[in-house]
TORKOL-4160 file (C-alpha; in steps of 0.2 Angstrom, whole numbers, padded with zeros to 4 digits, m for minus):
275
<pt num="1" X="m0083" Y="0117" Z="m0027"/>
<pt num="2" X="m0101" Y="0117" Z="m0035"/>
<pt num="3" X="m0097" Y="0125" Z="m0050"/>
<pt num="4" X="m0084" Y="0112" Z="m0053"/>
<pt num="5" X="m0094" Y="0098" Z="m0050"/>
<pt num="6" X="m0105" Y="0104" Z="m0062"/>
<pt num="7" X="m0090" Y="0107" Z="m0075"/>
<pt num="8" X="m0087" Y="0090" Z="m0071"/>
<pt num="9" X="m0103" Y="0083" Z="m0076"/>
<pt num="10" X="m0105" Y="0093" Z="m0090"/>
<pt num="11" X="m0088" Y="0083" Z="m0097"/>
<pt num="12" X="m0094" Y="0066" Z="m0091"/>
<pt num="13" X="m0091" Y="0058" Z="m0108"/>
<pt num="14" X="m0073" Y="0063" Z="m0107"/>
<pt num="15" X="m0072" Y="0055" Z="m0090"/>
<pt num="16" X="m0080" Y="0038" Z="m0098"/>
<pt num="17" X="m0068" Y="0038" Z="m0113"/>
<pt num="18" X="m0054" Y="0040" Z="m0102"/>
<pt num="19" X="m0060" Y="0026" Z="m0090"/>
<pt num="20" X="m0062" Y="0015" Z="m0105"/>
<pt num="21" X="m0048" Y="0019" Z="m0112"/>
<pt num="22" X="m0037" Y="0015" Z="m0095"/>
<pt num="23" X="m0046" Y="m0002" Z="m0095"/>
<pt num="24" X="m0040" Y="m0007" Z="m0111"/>
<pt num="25" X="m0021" Y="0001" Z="m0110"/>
<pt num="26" X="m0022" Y="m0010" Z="m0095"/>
<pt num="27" X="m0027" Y="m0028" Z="m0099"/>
<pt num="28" X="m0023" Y="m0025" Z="m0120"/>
<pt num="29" X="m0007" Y="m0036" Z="m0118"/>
<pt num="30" X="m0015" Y="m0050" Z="m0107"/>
<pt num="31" X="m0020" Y="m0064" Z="m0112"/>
<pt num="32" X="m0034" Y="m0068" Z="m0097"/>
<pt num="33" X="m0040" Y="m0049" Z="m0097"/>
<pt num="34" X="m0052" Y="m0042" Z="m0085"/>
<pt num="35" X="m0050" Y="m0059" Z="m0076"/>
<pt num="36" X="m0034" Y="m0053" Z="m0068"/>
<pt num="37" X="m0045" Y="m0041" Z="m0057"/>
<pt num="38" X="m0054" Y="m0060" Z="m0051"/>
<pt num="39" X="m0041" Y="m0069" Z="m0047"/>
<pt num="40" X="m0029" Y="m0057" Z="m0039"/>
<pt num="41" X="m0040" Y="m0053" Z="m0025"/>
<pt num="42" X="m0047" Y="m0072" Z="m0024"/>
<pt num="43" X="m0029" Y="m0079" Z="m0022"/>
<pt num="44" X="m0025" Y="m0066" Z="m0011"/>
<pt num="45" X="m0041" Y="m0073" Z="m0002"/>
<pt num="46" X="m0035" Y="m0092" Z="m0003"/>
<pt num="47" X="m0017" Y="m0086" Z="0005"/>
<pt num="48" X="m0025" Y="m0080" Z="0019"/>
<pt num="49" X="m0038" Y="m0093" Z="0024"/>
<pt num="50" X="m0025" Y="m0104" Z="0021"/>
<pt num="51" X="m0015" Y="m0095" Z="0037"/>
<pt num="52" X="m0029" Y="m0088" Z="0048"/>
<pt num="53" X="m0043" Y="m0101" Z="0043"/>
<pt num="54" X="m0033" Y="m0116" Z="0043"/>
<pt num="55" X="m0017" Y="m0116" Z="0053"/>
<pt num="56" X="m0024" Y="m0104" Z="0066"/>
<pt num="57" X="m0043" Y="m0108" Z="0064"/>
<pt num="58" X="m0046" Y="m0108" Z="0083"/>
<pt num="59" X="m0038" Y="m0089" Z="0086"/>
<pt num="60" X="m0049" Y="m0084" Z="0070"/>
<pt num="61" X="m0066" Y="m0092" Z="0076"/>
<pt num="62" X="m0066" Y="m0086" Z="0093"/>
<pt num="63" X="m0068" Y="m0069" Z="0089"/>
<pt num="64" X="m0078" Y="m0071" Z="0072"/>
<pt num="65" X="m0094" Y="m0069" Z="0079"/>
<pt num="66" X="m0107" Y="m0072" Z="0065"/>
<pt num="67" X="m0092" Y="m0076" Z="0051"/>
<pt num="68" X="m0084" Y="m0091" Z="0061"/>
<pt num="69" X="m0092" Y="m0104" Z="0048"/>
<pt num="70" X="m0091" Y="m0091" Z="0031"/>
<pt num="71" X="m0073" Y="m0085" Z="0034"/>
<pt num="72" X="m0069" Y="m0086" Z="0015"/>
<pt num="73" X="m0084" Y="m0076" Z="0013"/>
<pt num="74" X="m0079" Y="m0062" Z="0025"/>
<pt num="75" X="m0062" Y="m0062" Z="0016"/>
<pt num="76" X="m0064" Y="m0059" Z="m0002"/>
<pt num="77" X="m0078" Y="m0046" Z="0002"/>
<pt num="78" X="m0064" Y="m0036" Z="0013"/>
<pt num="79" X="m0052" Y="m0038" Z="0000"/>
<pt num="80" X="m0063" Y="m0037" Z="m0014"/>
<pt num="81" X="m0066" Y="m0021" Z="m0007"/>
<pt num="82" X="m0048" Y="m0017" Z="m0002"/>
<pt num="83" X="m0041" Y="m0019" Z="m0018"/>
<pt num="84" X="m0053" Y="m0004" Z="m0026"/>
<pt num="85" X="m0044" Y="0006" Z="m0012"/>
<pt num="86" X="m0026" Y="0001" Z="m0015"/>
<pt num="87" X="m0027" Y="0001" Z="m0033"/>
<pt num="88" X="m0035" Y="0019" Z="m0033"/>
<pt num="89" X="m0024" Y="0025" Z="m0022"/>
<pt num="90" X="m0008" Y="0020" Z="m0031"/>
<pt num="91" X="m0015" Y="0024" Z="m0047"/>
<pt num="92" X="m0023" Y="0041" Z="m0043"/>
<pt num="93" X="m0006" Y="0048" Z="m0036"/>
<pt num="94" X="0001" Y="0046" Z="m0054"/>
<pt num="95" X="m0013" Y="0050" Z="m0064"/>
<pt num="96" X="m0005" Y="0069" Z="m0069"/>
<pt num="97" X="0012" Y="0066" Z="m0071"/>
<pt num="98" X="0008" Y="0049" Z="m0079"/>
<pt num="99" X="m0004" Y="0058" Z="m0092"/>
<pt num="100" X="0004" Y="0078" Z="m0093"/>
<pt num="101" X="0004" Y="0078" Z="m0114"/>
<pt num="102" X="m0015" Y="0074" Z="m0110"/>
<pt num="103" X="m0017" Y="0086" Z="m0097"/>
<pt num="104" X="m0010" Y="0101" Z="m0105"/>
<pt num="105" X="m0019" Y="0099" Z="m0121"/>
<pt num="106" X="m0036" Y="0095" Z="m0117"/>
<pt num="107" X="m0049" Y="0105" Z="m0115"/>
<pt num="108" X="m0059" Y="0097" Z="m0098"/>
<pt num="109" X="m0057" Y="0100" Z="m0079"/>
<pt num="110" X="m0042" Y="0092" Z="m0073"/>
<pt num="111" X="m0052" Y="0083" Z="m0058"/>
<pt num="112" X="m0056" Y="0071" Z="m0074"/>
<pt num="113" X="m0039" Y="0061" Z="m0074"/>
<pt num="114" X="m0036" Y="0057" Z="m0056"/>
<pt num="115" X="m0058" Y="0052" Z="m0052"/>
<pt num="116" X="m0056" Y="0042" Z="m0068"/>
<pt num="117" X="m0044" Y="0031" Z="m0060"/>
<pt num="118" X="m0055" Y="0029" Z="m0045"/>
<pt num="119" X="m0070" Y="0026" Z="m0059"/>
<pt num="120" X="m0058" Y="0012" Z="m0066"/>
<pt num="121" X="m0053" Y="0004" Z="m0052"/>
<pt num="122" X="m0071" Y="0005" Z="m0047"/>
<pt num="123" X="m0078" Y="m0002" Z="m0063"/>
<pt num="124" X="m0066" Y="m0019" Z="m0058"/>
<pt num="125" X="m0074" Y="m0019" Z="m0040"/>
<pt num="126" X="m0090" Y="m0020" Z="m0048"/>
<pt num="127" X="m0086" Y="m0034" Z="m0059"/>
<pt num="128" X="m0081" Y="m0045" Z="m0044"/>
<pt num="129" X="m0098" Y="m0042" Z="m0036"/>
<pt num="130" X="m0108" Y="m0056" Z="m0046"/>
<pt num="131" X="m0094" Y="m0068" Z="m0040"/>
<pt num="132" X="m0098" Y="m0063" Z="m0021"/>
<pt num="133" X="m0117" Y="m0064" Z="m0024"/>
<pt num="134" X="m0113" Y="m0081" Z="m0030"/>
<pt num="135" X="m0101" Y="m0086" Z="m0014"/>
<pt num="136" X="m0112" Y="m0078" Z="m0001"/>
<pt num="137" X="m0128" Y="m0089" Z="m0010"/>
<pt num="138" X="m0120" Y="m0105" Z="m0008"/>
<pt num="139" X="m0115" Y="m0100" Z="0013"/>
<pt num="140" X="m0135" Y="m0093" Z="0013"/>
<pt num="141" X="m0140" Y="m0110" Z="0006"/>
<pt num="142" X="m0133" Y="m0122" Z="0020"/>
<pt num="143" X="m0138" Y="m0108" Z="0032"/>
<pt num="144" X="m0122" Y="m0102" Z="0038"/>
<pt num="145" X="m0128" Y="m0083" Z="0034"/>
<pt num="146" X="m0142" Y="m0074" Z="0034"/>
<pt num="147" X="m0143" Y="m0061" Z="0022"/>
<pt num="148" X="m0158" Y="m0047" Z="0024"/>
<pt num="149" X="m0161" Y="m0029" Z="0026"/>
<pt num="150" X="m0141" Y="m0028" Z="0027"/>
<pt num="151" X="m0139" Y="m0028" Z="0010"/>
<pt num="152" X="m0142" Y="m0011" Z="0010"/>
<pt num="153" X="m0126" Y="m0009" Z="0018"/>
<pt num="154" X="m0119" Y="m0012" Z="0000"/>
<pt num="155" X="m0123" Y="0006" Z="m0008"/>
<pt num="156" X="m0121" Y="0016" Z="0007"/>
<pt num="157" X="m0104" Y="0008" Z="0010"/>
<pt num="158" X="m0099" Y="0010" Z="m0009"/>
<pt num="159" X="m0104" Y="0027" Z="m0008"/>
<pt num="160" X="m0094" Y="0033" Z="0005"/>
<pt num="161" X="m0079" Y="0023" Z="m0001"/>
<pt num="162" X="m0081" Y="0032" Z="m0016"/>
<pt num="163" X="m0080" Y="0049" Z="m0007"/>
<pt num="164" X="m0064" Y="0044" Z="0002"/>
<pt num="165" X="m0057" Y="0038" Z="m0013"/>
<pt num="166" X="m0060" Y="0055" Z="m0025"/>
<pt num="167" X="m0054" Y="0063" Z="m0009"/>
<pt num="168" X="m0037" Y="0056" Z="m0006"/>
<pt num="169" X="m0034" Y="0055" Z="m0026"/>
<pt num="170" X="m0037" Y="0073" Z="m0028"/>
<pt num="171" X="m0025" Y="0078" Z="m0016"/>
<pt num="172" X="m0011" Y="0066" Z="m0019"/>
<pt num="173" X="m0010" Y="0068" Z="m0038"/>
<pt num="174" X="m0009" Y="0085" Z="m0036"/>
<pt num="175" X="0008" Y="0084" Z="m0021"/>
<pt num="176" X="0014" Y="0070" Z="m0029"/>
<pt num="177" X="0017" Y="0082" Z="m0045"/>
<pt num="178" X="0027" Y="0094" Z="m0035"/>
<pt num="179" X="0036" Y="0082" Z="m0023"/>
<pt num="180" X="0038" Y="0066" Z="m0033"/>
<pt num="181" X="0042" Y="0057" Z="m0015"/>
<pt num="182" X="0024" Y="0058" Z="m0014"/>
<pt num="183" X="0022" Y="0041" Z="m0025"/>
<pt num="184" X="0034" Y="0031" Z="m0015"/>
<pt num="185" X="0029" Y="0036" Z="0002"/>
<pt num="186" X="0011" Y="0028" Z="m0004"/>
<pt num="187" X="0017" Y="0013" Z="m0006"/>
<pt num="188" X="0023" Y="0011" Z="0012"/>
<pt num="189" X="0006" Y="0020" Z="0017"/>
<pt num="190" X="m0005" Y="0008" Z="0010"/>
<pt num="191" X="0005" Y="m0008" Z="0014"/>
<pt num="192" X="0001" Y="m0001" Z="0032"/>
<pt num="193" X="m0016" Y="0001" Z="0031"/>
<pt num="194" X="m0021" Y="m0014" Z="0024"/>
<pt num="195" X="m0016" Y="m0021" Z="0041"/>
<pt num="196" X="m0020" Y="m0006" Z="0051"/>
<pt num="197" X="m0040" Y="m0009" Z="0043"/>
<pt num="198" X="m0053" Y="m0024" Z="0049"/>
<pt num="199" X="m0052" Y="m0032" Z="0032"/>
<pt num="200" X="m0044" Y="m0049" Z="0036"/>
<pt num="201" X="m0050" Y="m0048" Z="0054"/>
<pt num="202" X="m0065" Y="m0042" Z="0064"/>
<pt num="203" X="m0064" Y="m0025" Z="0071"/>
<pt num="204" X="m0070" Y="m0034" Z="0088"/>
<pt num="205" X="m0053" Y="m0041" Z="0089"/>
<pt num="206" X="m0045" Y="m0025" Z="0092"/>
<pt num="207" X="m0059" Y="m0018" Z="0103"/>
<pt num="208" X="m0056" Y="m0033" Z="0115"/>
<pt num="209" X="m0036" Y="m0032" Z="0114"/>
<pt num="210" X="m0026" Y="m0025" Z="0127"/>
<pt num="211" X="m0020" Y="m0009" Z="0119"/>
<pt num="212" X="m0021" Y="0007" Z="0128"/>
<pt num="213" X="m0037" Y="0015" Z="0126"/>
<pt num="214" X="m0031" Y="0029" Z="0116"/>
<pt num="215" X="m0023" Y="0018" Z="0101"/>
<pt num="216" X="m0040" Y="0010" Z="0098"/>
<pt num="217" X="m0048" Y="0029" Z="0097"/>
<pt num="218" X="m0033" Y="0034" Z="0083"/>
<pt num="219" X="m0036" Y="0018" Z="0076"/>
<pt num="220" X="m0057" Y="0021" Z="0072"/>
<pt num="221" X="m0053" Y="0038" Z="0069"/>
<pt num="222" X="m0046" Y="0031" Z="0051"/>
<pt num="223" X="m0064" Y="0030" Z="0039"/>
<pt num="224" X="m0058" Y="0015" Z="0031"/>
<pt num="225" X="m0062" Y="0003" Z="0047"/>
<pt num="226" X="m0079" Y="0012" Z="0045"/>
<pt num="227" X="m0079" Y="0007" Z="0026"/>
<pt num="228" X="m0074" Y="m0010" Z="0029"/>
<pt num="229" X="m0085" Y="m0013" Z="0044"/>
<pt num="230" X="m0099" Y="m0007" Z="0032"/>
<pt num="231" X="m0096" Y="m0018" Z="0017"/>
<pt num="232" X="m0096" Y="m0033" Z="0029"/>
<pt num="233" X="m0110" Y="m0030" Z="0038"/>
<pt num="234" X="m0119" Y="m0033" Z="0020"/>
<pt num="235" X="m0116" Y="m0052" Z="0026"/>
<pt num="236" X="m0116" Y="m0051" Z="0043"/>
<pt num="237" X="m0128" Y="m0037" Z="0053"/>
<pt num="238" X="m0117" Y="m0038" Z="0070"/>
<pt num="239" X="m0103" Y="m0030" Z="0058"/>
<pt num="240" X="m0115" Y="m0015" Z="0057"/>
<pt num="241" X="m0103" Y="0002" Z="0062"/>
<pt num="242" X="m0111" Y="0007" Z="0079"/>
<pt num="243" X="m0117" Y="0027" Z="0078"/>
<pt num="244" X="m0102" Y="0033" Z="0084"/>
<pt num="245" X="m0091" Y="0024" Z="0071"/>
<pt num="246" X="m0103" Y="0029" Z="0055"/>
<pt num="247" X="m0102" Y="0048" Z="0059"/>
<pt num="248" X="m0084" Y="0047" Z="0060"/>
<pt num="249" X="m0082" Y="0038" Z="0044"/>
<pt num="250" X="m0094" Y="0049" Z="0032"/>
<pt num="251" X="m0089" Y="0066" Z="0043"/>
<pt num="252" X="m0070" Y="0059" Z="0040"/>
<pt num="253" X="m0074" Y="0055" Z="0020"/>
<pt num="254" X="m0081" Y="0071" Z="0018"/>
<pt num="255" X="m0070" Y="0079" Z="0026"/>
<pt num="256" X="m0056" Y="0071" Z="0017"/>
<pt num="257" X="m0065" Y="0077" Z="0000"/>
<pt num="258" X="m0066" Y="0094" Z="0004"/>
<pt num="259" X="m0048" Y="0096" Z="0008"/>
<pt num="260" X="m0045" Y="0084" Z="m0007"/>
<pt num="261" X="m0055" Y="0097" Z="m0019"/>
<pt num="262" X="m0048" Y="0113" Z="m0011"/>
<pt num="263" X="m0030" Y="0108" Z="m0013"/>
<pt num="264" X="m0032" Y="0101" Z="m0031"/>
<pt num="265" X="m0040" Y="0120" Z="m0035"/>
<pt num="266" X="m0025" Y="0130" Z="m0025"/>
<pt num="267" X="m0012" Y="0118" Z="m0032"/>
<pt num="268" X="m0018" Y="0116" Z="m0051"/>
<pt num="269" X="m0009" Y="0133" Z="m0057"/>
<pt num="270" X="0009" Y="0126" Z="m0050"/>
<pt num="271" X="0006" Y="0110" Z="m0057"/>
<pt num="272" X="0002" Y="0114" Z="m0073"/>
<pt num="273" X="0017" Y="0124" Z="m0073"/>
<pt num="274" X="0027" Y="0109" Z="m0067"/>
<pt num="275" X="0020" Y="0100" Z="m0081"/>
């Protein structure tokens, strides 16, 4: 693994044209560009307050804690957040059979093609940050938030999103090139864990529900909720992941990266024959 991470960083450059390039294959058509990664995951924000902050506002700010008078705030960086996920995901589970002319004839590690997609996908998270700096100033300037030392949360939680995400897109491009079933079966997947994470809603709630004990431990056990509760806790510090929740997300995220890189290696000889 550490001799091709260093492959990989010696091929860096191809790993930034191929992002680029993605980016622009992507928005080249389209006539509002880089704008569509704005104002999907802001209208997908409206939607939601619209349901939970407006026609059930009193279910959603009893158990809101901190975010009860910022709920818009504490949506879009949930889904601001979610939509690097799901968009990598989906993405990277393609990435070889969507690109095997390119695979098969240039010279670089293959790891390049799905963590580009992760790097692309990334690249539009980033680009929505400024629009929740400006959000979360104008909720800090009437005093409904109280930003501080949490906003270290922001880098710590990026980074071990990042980790999950190379992870989880190693693996599945690889298995998805032998069993195409692999692409379709993601879709269900992530639908699922966007409800299945504490992105819309605070993880308190299902702490507090009255599920059997066990669910809620399968149910922390996934590193997203870690992730989410993370990038949330940049705005509101009670969101912070308690010890126990942190070292499950970053050993889970590693974990997950590990397996991720070890399968990609065993695999790459079938699926370069596949391709």
């Amino acid at each position: 693994m550490t001799a091709g991470v260093a492959a990989l960083w010696s091929h860096r450059n191809s790993l930034r044209i191929l992002v680029k390039r993605d980016l622009a294959v992507k928005y080249q058509q389209s006539v509002l560009g880089y704008f569509w990664s704005l104002i999907e995951p802001l209208g997908m924000g409206a939607i939601y307050f619209f349901v939970f902050g407006v026609l059930y506002s009193g279910d959603t700010e009893r158990h809101l804690g901190q975010a009860a008078e910022s709920y818009p705030l504490f949506l879009i960086t949930g889904i601001f957040a979610w939509m690097w996920t799901s968009s990598a995901l989906s993405e990277a589970t393609n990435a070889l059979t969507g690109q095997s002319r390119l695979i098969t004839t240039m010279n670089v590690p293959r790891q390049v093609f799905p963590i580009g997609r992760v790097t692309g996908r990334f690249a539009e998270y980033a680009a929505g940050l400024p629009i929740l700096f400006a959000v979360a100033a104008v909720y800090a300037a009437h005093g409904k938030i109280h930003p501080g030392w949490s906003l270290l949360a922001l880098p710590l939680a990026v980074l071990v999103q990042a980790t999950l995400l190379v992870g989880l897109s190693l693996l599945l491009s690889a298995v998805n090139v032998l069993m195409r079933d692999v692409e379709r079966f993601m879709r269900l997947i992530i639908r699922v864990l966007f409800y299945a994470t504490p992105i819309i809603y605070p993880l308190s709630l299902v702490r507090e529900s009255g599920m059997p004990g066990w669910v809620k431990v399968v149910y922390e056990l996934n590193p997203l909720v870690g992730i989410f509760q993370l990038q949330h806790a940049i705005w509101y510090p009670d969101e912070f992941p308690d010890a126990r929740l942190l070292a499950t997300t970053v050993a889970g995220s590693l974990l997950l990266l590990v397996a991720g890189w070890w399968a990609f290696r065993r695999l790459e000889p079938a699926v370069l024959k596949e391709l």
